[in-house]
C-alpha positions, 0 to 999 in steps of 0.5 A: 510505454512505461508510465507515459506522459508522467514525470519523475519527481522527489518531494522534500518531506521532513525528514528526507524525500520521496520519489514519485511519478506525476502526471495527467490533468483533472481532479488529483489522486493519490496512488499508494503502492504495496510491499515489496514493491515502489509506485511502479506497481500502477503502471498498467492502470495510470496512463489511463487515470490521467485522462481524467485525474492528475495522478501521483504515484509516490514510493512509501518511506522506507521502499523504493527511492525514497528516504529510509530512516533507520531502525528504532526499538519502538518503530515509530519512524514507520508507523501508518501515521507518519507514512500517511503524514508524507502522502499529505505533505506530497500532496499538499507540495502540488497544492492538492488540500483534498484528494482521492487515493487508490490504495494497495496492501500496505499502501492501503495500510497506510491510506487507512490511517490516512483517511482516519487521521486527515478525514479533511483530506480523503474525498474517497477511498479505494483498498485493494486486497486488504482488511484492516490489520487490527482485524488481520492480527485479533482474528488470526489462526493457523491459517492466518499464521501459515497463509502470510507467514512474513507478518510474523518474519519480517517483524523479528527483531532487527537485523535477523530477518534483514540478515537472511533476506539480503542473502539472497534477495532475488530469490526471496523476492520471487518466492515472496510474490508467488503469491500470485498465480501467475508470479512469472506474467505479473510484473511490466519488465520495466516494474520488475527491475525497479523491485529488484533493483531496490530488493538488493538494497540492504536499507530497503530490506530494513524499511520494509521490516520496519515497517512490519514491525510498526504495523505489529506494535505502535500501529495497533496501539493507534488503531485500538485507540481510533477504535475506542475513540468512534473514529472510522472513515468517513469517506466512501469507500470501494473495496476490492480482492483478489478472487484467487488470493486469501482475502476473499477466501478467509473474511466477508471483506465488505462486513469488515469495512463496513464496521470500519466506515461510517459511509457507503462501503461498496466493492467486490472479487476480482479475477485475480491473485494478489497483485489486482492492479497489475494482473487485471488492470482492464477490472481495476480501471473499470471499478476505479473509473465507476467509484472516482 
């Protein structure tokens, strides 16, 4: 079954709504998905989490069916702190002041900034696949530059990239998420379908560049001001990559985090491309279960 025993919803936000799954019972946690996919990315993992946490599952700004504020020179719409501003509004919409969030790429972008901005909020943090992106843009090198070429893509100015991808979103998409192993095995059908279905949207191609560029521009210049201020998560944090993917290969994740954590940082590899929760859900479940 696809997300059984959850529900959809969509939480009024300033400045549009957001569309999420909710369902189970017990302590809340915030799942936050990654790019370019929607909530459904989870959905191998939280029937399960719902056995013991009340889990909700919304789609960032600019992704899937939630609201998708347009383009601006300065990006500001997309910025990590006002997508991490929607999770708490969604959140505090089901009365949840404090919470645990699972997080993946930019979804885990987003729950960073979440966790530095609302430390109130953020009783413990799990990233997958990721290191921070000041980290990301202040050590990159060829490799860098080669390995996630779309950083540098998506972030050209509106409407170039949106132009070429709305060309052919199908085949970007797939050639996109051959970043994984095994592209073809990843994705539950019912998950796939809700990818492509908004992928063929044009203001979902600008959303998702949007946010790239935010991430190149006024995400940094948060993030250098947090670094310069001592700001770092204060929460445990659990941390893990892909063992087939570049995160490993490329950095000591855990050192990373732990400069960016002033808590307990703990995590390893997983037997995986990028897509952690959906190609090793059994792995996922099991550290998720251990750490929340």
């Amino acid at each position: 079954m696809f997300f059984e025993n959850f529900t959809l919803h969509e939480v009024a936000v300033p400045g549009g709504t957001i569309r999420l799954r909710h369902g189970g019972s017990g302590p809340p946690l915030l799942l936050v998905h990654g790019n370019p996919q929607t909530h459904a990315m989870w959905n191998r993992v939280a029937p399960k989490l719902a056995e013991r946490f009340t889990v909700i599952a919304p789609d960032l700004r600019g992704y899937g069916g939630s609201f998708k504020p347009p383009a601006t020179t300065d990006h500001a719409p997309y910025a990590k702190r006002e997508m991490a501003q929607d999770l708490v509004t969604v959140m505090e919409h089901f009365g949840h002041t404090r919470f645990k969030v699972g997080s993946h790429d930019r979804g885990a972008r987003v729950a960073h900034r979440l966790a530095i901005d609302h430390p109130e909020r953020v009783e413990k943090l799990a990233v997958l696949d990721i290191i921070p992106t000041l980290e990301h843009f202040e050590r990159a090198n060829m490799e860098f530059a080669m390995g996630y070429y779309h950083w540098f893509w998506f972030a050209q100015p509106h409407p170039i990239p949106e132009a070429v991808i709305s060309a052919a979103p199908d085949t970007w998409f797939h050639g996109h998420t051959a970043r994984s192993p095994r592209p073809g095995d990843v994705f539950h059908p019912d998950a796939l379908a809700d990818y492509l279905h908004f992928a063929r949207q044009p203001d979902t191609t600008r959303g998702m560049c949007e946010d790239y560029r935010a991430a190149a521009t006024i995400d940094l210049e948060h993030d250098r001001a947090s670094r310069q201020a001592g700001k770092k998560v204060q929460c445990p944090m659990l941390v893990l990559w892909g063992s087939k993917g570049k995160i490993g290969e490329w950095y000591d994740a855990l050192a990373i985090w732990r400069a960016y954590c002033s808590n307990t940082v703990t995590g390893d590899a997983v037997a995986a491309g990028h897509y952690i929760a959906e190609e090793a859900p059994d792995a996922t479940l099991d550290w998720f279960g251990k750490f929340f």
